[in-house]
C-alpha positions in Angstrom: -0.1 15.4 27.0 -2.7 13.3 28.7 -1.1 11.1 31.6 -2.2 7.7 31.1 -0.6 4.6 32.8 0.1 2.1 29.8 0.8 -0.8 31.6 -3.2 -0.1 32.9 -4.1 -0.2 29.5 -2.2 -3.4 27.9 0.4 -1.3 26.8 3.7 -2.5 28.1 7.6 -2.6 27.5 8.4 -4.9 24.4 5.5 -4.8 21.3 2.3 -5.2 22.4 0.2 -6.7 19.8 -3.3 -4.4 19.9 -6.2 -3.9 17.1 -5.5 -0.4 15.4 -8.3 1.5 14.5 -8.6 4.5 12.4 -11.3 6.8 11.1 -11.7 9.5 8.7 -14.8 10.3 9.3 -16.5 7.8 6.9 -16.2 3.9 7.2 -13.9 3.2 10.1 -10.6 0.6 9.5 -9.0 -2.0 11.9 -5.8 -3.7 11.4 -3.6 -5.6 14.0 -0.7 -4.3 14.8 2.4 -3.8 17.3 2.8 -0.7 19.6 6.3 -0.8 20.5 7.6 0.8 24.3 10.7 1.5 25.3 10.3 2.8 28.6 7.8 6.1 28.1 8.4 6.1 24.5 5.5 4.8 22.3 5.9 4.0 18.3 4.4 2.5 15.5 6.0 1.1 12.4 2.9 1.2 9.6 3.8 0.0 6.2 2.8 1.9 3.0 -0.1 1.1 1.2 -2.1 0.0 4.0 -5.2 1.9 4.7 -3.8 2.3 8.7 -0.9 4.0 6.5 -3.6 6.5 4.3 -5.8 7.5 7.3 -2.7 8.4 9.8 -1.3 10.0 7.0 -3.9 11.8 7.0 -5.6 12.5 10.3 -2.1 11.6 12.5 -4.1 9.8 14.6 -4.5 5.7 15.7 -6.4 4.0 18.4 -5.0 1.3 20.2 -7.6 -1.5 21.1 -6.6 -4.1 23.8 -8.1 -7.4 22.4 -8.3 -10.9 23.5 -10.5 -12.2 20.9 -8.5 -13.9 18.7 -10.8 -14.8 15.9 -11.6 -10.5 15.8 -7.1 -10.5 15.0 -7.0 -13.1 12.3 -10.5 -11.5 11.0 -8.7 -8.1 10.8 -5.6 -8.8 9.7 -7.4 -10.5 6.3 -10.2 -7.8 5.7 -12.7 -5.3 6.9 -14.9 -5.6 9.8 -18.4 -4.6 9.8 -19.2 -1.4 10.6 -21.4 -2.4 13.0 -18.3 -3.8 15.3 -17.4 -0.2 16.0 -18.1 2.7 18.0 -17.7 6.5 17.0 -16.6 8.8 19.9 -15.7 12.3 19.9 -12.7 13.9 21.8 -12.1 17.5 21.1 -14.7 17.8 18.1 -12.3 15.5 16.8 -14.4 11.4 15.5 -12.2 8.5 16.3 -13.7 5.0 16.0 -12.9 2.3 18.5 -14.0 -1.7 18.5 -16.7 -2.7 20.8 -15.3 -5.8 22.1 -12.1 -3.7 23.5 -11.0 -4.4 27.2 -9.8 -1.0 26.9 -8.3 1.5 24.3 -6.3 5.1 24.1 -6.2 7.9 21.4 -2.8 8.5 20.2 -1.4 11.5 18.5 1.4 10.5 15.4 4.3 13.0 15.9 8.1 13.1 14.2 6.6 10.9 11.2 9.6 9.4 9.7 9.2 7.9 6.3 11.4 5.0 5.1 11.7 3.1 1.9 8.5 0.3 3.5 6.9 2.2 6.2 6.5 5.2 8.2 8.1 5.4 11.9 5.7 7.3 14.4 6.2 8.4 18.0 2.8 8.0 19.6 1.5 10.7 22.3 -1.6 9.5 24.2 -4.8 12.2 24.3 -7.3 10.3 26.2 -8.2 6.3 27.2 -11.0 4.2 28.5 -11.1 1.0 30.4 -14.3 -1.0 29.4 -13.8 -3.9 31.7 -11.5 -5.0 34.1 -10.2 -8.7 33.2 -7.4 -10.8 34.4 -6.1 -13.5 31.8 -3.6 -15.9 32.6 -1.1 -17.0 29.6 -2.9 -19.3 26.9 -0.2 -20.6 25.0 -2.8 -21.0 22.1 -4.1 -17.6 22.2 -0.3 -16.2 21.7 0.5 -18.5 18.7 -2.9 -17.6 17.1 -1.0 -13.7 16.8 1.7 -14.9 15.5 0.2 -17.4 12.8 -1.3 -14.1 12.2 2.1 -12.3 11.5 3.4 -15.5 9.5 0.3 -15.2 7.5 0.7 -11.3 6.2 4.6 -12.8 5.8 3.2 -15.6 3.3 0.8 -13.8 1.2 3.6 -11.2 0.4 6.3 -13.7 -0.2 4.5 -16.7 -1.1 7.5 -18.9 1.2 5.7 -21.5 2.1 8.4 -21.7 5.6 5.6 -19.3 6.7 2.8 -21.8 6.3 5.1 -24.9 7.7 5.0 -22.6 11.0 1.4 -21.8 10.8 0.8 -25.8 10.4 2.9 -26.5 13.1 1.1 -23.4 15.6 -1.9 -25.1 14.9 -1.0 -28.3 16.6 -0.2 -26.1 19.6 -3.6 -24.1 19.4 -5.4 -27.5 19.2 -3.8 -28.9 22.3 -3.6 -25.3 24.4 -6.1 -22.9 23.5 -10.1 -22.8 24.2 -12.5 -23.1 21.7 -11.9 -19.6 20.9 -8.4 -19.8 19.7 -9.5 -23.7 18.1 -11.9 -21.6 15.6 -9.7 -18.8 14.6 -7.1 -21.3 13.8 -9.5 -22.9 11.8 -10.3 -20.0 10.0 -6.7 -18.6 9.6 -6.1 -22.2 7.5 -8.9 -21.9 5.5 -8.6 -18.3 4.1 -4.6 -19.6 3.2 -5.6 -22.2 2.2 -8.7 -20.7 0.0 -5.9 -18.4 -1.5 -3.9 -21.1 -2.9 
């Protein structure tokens, strides 16, 4: 197993909200989602029916990209990304895609797959990682509430409770008075796509 510091790499104890990216070796796929540590331990809960879900399934393999572009998590969580937003490496003859914009990212191995009746539990062993730039960010309360507007989000278009889109509303508030313009514009575009679906 590759020895890799995760805190080094974004990855610490708690969830850590990262960009997954997978790759079969045709059009690459990225979906926001949470790595979960607990201590060394490293999983991933991935729901069926997702294409994260398929391509693991398949491959038994994930990359982990450390993101602080919020308007690249509220794009991904709705759709693809272009193909163009992505790099193709190669790590023991073996193609794994990784986003461009990544502060950094690691290759993870799924092991002890366990299947339940939504999702599939994974314990996540790292093979390699690469730090693309170095960069200190201080707390933006906007930023964080952008993520989680993005959880509430996948929440309402499966249940249609609109308690899910009273908290988004209310985030927004919070983004407009705390965040940059960054987290201002993916907020902006988080409402309109829900709102565009109604």
């Amino acid at each position: 197993m590759a020895k890799i510091d995760l805190d080094t790499f974004g990855i610490n104890e708690g969830i850590s909200e990262m960009i997954v990216t997978t790759y079969q070796g045709w059009s690459p796929n990225a979906a926001p989602m949470g790595i979960i540590r607990k201590g060394d331990e490293l999983l991933v809960r991935l729901f069926k029916g997702s294409t994260t879900y398929s391509n693991v399934l398949a491959e038994h393999r994930l990359v982990a990209n450390l993101v602080y572009d919020p308007l690249l998590f509220v794009r991904t969580t709705f759709g693809d990304i272009d193909n163009s937003e992505f790099e193709v490496f190669t790590h023991d003859e073996r193609g794994f895609a990784v986003l461009k914009d990544a502060v950094s990212w690691a290759v993870f191995e799924c092991v002890d797959m366990k299947e339940t009746p939504e999702a599939m539990v994974a314990k996540l062993k790292p093979l390699h990682a690469r730090m693309n730039k170095h960069v200190f960010r201080s707390v933006n309360r906007g930023f964080n509430l952008v993520i989680e507007s993005c959880v509430h989000a996948t929440r309402y278009e499966l249940t249609n409770d609109e308690k899910y889109m009273r908290l988004i509303k209310a985030y927004s508030c919070t983004v407009n008075k705390c965040g940059g313009k960054a987290e201002k514009d993916a907020m902006k575009f988080l409402l309109n796509y829900l709102e565009g679906k109604k």
